[in-house]
C-alpha positions as CSV (number, residue, x, y, z in Angstrom):
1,X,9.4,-8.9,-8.4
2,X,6.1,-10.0,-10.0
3,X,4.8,-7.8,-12.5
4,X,1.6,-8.4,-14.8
5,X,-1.7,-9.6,-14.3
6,X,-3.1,-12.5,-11.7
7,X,-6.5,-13.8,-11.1
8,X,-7.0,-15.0,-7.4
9,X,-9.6,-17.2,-6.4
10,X,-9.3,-17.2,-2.6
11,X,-8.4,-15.0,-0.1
12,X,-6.0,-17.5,0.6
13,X,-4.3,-17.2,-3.0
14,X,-4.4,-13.4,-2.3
15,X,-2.5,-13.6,0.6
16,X,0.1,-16.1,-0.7
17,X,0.6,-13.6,-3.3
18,X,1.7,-11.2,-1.4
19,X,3.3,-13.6,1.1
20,X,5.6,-14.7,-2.5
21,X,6.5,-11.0,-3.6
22,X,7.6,-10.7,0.5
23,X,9.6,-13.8,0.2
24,X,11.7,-12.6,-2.8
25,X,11.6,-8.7,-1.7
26,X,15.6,-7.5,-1.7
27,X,15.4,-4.0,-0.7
28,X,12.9,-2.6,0.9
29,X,9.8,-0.9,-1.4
30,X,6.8,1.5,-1.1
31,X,4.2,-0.8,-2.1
32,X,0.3,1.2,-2.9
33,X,-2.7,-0.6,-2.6
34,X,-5.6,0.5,-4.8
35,X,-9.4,-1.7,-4.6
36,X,-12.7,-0.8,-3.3
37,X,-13.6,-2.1,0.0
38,X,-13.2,-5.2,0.6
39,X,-11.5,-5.8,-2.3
40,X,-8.5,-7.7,-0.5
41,X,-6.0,-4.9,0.9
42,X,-5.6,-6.0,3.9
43,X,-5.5,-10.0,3.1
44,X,-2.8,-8.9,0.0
45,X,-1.0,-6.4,2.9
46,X,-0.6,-9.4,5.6
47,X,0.5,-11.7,3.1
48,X,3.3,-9.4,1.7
49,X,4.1,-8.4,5.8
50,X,4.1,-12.4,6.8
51,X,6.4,-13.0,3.7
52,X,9.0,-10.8,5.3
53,X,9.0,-12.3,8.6
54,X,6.2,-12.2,10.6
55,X,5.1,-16.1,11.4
56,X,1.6,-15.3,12.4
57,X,-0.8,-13.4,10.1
58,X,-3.1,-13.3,13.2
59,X,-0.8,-10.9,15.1
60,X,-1.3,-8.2,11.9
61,X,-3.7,-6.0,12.6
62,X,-5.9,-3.9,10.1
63,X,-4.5,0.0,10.7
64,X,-7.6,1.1,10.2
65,X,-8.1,2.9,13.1
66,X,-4.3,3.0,14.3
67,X,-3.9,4.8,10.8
68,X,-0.1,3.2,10.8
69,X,0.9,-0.1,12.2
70,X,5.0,-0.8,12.5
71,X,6.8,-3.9,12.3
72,X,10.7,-5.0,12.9
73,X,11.1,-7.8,10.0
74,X,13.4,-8.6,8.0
75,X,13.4,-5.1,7.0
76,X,11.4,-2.1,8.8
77,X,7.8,-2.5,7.8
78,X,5.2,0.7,7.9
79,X,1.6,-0.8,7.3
80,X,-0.5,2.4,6.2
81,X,-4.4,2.9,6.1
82,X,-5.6,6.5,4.6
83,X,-9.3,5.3,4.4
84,X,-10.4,7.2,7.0
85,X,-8.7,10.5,6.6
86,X,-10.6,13.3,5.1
87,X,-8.4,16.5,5.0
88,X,-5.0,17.7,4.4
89,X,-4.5,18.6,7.9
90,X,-5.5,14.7,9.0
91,X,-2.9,13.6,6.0
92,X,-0.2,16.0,7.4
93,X,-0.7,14.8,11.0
94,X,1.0,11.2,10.0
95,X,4.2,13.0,9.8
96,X,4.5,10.1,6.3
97,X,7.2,12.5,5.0
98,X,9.5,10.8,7.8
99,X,8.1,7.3,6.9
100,X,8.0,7.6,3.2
101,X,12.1,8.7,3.6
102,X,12.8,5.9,5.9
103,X,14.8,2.7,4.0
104,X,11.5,0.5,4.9
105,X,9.1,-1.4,3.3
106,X,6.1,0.8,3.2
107,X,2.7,-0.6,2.6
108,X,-0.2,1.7,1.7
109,X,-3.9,1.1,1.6
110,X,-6.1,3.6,0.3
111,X,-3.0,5.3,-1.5
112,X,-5.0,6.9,-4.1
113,X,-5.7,10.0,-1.3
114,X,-1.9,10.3,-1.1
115,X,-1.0,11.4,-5.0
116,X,2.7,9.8,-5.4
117,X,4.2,13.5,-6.4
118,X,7.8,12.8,-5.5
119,X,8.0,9.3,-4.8
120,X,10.2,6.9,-7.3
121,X,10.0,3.3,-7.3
122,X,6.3,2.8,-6.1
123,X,4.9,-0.9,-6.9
124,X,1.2,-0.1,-7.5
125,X,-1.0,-2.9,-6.5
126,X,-4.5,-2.6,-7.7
127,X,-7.6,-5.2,-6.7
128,X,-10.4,-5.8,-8.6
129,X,-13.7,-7.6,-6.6
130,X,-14.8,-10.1,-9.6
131,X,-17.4,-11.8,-7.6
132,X,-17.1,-14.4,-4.6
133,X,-13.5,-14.8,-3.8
134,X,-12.5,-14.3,-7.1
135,X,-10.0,-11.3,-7.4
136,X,-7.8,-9.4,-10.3
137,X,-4.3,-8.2,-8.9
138,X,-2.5,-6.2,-11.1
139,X,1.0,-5.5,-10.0
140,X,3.0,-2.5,-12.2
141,X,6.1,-0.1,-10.9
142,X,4.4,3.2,-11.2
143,X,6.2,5.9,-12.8
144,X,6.6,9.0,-10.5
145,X,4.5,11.6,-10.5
146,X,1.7,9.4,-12.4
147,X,-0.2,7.7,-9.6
148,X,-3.7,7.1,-11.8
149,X,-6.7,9.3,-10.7
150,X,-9.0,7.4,-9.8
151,X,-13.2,8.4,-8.3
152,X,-12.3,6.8,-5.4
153,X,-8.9,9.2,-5.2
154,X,-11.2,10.3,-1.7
155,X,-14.4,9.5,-0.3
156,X,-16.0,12.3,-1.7
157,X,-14.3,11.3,-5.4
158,X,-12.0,14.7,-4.6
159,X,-7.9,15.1,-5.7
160,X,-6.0,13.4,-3.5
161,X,-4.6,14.9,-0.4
162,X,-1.6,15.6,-1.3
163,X,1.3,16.8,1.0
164,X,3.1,19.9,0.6
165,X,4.4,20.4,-2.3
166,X,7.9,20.9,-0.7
167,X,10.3,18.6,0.1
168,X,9.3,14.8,0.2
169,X,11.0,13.8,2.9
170,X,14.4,13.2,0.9
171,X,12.8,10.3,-1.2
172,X,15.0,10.8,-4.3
173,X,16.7,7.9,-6.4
């Protein structure tokens, strides 16, 4: 896995980025996406998803409005987008407890609304916009239970949305 700091200067670069950590992937991972819109999401998400199998980047849809797009890859591959949800009730409508417990590569966009309470090795993937094409991705396993607050942790700069604080859906070790 690639861990650190890189600077992109494309959106082409972003998404060979991702399309490189799909390459090398061995087990499947919950991967969180973190970057201001427009930031490169998406491009980094259908990188990472064409990386593990899928030959044509055009047949990856944003999930913006499906909310969660599915793919049979080399492993199972959930493609998650939170941006539009606003309450707990909308967050706990995904049923993402059965996804989040499912051996699958698990790609989330807008993750800062979900909180990571529970989960254990999360790859955070945060974007920075430095102007033109020109991006920062920093990659870093995220400890559990530390997911970084962030103001854009909701729309309205609010907590996440956590779900119940129950059981996560089995995700342990």
């Amino acid at each position: 896995m690639i861990f650190g700091t890189t600077i992109t200067r494309s959106q082409q670069e972003t998404f060979d980025l991702g399309y490189a950590i799909g390459r090398a992937l061995e087990s499947p991972k919950i991967f969180f996406l973190e970057g201001d819109l427009g930031a490169g999401k998406t491009v980094f998400a259908k990188g990472l998803i064409c990386g593990l199998g899928q030959p044509d980047p055009d047949d990856i849809p944003s999930p913006s409005f499906t909310l969660i797009n599915e793919y049979l890859l080399r492993f199972k591959v959930f493609h998650v987008d939170l941006y539009r949800l606003e309450t707990v009730q909308d967050l706990q409508s995904l049923d993402l407890e059965e996804i989040l417990a499912e051996p699958a590569v698990i790609i989330v966009e807008w993750a800062e609304k979900l909180g990571s309470k529970g989960l254990e090795d999360v790859i955070l993937v945060k974007i920075d916009d430095l102007g033109g094409d020109n991006r920062k991705i920093e990659i870093q396993l995220l400890i559990p239970g530390a997911f970084p607050q962030t103001e854009r942790g909701t729309q309205s700069g609010d907590s996440p949305l956590n779900l119940s604080e129950g059981d996560r859906g089995g995700k342990e070790g």
